[in-house]
Backbone as CSV, one residue per row, in Angstrom:
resi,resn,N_x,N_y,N_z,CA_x,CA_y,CA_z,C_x,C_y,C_z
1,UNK,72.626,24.228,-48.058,71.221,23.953,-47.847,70.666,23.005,-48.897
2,UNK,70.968,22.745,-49.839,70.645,21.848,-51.234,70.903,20.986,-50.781
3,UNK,72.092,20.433,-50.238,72.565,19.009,-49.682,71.713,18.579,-48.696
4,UNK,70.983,19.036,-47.873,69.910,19.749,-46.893,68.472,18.625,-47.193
5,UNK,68.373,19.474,-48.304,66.990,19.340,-48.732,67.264,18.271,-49.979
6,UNK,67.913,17.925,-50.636,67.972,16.515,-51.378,68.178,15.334,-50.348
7,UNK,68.794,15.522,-49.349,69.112,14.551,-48.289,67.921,13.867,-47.535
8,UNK,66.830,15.062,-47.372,65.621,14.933,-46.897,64.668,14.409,-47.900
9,UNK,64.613,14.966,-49.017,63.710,14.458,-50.141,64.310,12.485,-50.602
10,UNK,65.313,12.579,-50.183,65.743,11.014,-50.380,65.408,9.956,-49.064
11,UNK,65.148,10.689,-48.042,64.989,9.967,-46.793,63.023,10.165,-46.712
12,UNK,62.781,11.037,-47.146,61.067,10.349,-47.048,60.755,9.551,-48.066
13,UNK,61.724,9.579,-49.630,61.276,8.629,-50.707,61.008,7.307,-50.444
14,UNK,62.836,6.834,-49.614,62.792,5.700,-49.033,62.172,5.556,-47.927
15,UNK,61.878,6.641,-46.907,60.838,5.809,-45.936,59.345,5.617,-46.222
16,UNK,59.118,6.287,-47.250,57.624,5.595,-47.938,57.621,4.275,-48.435
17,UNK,58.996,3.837,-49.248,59.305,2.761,-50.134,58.853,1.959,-48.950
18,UNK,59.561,1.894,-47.458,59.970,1.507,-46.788,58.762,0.697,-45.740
19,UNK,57.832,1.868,-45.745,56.585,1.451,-45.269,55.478,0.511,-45.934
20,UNK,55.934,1.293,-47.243,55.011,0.322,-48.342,55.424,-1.216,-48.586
21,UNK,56.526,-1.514,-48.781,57.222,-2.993,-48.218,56.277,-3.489,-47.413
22,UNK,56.630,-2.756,-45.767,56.370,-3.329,-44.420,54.825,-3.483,-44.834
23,UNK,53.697,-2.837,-45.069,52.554,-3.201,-45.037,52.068,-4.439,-46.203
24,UNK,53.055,-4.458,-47.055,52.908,-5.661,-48.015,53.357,-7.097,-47.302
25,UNK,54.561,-6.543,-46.335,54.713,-8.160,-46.081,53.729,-8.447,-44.460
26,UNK,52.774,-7.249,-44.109,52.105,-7.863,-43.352,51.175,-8.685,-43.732
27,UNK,50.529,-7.812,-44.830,49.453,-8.444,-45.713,50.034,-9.869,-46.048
28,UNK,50.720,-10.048,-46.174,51.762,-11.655,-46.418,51.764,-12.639,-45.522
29,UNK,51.540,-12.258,-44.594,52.027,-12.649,-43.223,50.561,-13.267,-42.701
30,UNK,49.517,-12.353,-42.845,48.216,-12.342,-42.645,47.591,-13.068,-43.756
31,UNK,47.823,-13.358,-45.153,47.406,-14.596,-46.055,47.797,-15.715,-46.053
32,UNK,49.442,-15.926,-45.055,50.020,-17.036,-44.693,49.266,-17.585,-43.826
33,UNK,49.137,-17.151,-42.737,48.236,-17.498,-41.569,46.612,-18.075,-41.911
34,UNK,46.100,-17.380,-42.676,44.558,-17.898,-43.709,45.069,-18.725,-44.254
35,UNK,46.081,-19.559,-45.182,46.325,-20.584,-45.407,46.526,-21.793,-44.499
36,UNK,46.963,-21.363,-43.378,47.338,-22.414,-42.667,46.340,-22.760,-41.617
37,UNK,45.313,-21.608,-41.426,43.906,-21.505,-40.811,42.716,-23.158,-41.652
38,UNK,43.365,-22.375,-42.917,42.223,-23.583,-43.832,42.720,-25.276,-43.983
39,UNK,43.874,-25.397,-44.015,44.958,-26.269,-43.939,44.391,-27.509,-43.234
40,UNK,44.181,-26.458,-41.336,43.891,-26.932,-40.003,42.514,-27.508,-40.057
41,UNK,41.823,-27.043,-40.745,40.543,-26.893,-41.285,39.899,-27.936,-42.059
42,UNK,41.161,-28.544,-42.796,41.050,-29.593,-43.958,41.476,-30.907,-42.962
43,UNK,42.604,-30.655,-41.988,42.954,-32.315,-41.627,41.749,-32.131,-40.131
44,UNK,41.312,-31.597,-39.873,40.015,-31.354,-39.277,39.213,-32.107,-39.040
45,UNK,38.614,-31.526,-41.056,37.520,-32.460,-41.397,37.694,-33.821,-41.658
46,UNK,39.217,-34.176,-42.128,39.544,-36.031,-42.055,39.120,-36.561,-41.082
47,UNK,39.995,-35.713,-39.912,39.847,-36.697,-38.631,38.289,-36.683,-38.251
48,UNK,37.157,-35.718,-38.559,36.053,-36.222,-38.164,35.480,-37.556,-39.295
49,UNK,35.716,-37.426,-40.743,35.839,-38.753,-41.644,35.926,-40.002,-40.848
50,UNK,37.303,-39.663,-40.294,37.682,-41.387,-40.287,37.230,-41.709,-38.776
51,UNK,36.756,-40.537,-37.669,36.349,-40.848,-36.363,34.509,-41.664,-37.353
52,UNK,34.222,-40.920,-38.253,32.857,-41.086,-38.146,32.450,-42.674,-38.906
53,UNK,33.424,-43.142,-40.291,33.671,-44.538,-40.849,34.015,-45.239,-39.424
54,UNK,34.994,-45.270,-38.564,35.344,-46.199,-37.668,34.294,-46.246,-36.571
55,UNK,33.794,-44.917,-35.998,32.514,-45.537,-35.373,31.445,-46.409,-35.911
56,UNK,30.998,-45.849,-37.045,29.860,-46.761,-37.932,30.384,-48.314,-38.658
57,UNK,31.823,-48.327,-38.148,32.225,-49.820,-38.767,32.184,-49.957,-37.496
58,UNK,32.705,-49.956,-36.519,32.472,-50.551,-34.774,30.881,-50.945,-34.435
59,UNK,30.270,-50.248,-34.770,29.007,-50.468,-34.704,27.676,-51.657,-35.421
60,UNK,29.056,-51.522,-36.482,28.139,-52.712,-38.044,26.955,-51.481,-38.364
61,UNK,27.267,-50.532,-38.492,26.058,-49.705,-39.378,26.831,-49.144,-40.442
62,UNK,25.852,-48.279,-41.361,25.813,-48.549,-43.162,26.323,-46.567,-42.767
63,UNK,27.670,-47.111,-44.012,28.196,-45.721,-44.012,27.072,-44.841,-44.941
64,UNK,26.968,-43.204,-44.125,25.799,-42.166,-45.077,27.045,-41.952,-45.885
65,UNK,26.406,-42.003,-47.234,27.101,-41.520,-48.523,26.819,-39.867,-48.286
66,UNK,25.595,-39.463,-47.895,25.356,-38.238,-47.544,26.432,-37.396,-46.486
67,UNK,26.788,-37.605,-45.420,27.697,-36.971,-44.441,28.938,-37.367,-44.908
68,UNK,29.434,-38.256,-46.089,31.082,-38.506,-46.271,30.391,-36.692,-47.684
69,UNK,29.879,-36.905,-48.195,29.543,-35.754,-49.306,29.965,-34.400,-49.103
70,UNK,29.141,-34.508,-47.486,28.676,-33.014,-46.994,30.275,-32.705,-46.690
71,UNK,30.897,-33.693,-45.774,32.164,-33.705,-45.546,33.437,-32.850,-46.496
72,UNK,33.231,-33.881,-47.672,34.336,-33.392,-48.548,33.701,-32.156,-49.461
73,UNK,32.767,-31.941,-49.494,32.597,-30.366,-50.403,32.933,-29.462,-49.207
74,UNK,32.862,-29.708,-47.824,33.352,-28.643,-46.834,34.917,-28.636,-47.125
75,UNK,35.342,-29.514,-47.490,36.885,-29.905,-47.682,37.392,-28.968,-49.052
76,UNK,36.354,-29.430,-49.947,37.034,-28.957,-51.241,36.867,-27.467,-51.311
77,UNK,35.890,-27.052,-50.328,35.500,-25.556,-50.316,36.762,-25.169,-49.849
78,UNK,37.522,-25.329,-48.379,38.763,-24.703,-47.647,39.819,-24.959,-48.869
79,UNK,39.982,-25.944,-49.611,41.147,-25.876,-50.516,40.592,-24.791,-51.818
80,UNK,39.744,-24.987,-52.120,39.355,-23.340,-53.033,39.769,-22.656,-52.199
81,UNK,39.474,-21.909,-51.330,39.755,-20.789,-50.483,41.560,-20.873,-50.100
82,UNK,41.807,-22.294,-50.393,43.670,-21.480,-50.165,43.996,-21.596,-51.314
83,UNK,43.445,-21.738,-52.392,44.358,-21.410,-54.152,43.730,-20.362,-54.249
84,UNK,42.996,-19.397,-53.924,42.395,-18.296,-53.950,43.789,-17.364,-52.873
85,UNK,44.115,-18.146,-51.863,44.867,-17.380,-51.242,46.045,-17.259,-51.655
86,UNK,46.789,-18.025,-52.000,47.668,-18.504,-52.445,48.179,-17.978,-54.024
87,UNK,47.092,-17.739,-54.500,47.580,-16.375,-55.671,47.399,-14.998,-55.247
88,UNK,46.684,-14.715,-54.063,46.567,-13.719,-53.217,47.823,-13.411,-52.796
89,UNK,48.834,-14.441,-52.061,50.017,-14.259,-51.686,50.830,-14.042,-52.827
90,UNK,50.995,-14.643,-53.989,52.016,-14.418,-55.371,51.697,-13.079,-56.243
91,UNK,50.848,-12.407,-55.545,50.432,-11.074,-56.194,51.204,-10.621,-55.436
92,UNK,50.949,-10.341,-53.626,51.606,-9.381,-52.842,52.672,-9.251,-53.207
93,UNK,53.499,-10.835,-53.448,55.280,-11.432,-53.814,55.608,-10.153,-54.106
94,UNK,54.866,-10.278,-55.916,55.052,-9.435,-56.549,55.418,-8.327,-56.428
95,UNK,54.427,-7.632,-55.948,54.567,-6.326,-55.630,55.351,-5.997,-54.283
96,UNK,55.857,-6.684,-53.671,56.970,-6.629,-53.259,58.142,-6.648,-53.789
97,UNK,58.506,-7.205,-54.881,59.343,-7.523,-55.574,59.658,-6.106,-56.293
98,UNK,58.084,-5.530,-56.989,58.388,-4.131,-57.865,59.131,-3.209,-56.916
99,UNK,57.922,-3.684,-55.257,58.376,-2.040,-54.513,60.334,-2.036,-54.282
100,UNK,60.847,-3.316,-54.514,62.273,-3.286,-54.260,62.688,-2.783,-55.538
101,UNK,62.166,-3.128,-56.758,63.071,-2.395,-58.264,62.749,-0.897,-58.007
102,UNK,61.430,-0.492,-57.522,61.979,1.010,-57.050,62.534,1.497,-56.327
103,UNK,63.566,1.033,-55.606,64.571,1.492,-54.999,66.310,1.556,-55.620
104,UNK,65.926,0.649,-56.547,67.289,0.854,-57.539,67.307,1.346,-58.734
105,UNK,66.423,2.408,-58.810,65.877,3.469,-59.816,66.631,4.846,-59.382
């Protein structure tokens, strides 16, 4: 019965380890995706840039210094938001990384 019950106490250790992994690399999975959300986000806002310079040069009218502005702080905002993510993801790494050294403990 000892063999029993250590056998069991080793099979919920690791299936906790096991779960705790799996919900880390969803969380991973789900900050990958927000990166690549903002990414989409950034060549986005180019292509409205260069649709909006090439209309106003087709036209002969005076580029707004104002809407190229508004433009790129929307830009520089999504790239804050993925170095924000992006150490978001090198934390999870991490702790993915620990939850595996506790398994060779």
């Amino acid at each position: 019965m000892g063999f029993l019950k250590e056998l069991n106490k080793y099979f919920l250790k690791y299936g906790e380890i096991a779960i705790k992994k799996t919900e880390i690399a969803a969380q991973m999975a789900k900050v990958k995706i927000d990166i690549k959300k903002r990414e989409m986000e950034i060549e986005k806002i180019k292509i409205e840039i260069g649709d909006y310079v090439i209309s106003r040069f087709e036209e002969n009218e005076q580029i707004s210094n104002d809407v190229i502005k508004f433009k790129i702080d929307s830009m520089n905002s999504f790239k804050q938001g993925i170095d924000e993510l992006k150490n978001r993801f090198e934390t999870l790494k991490n702790e993915l990384v620990k939850s595996s050294s506790e398994i060779s403990m």
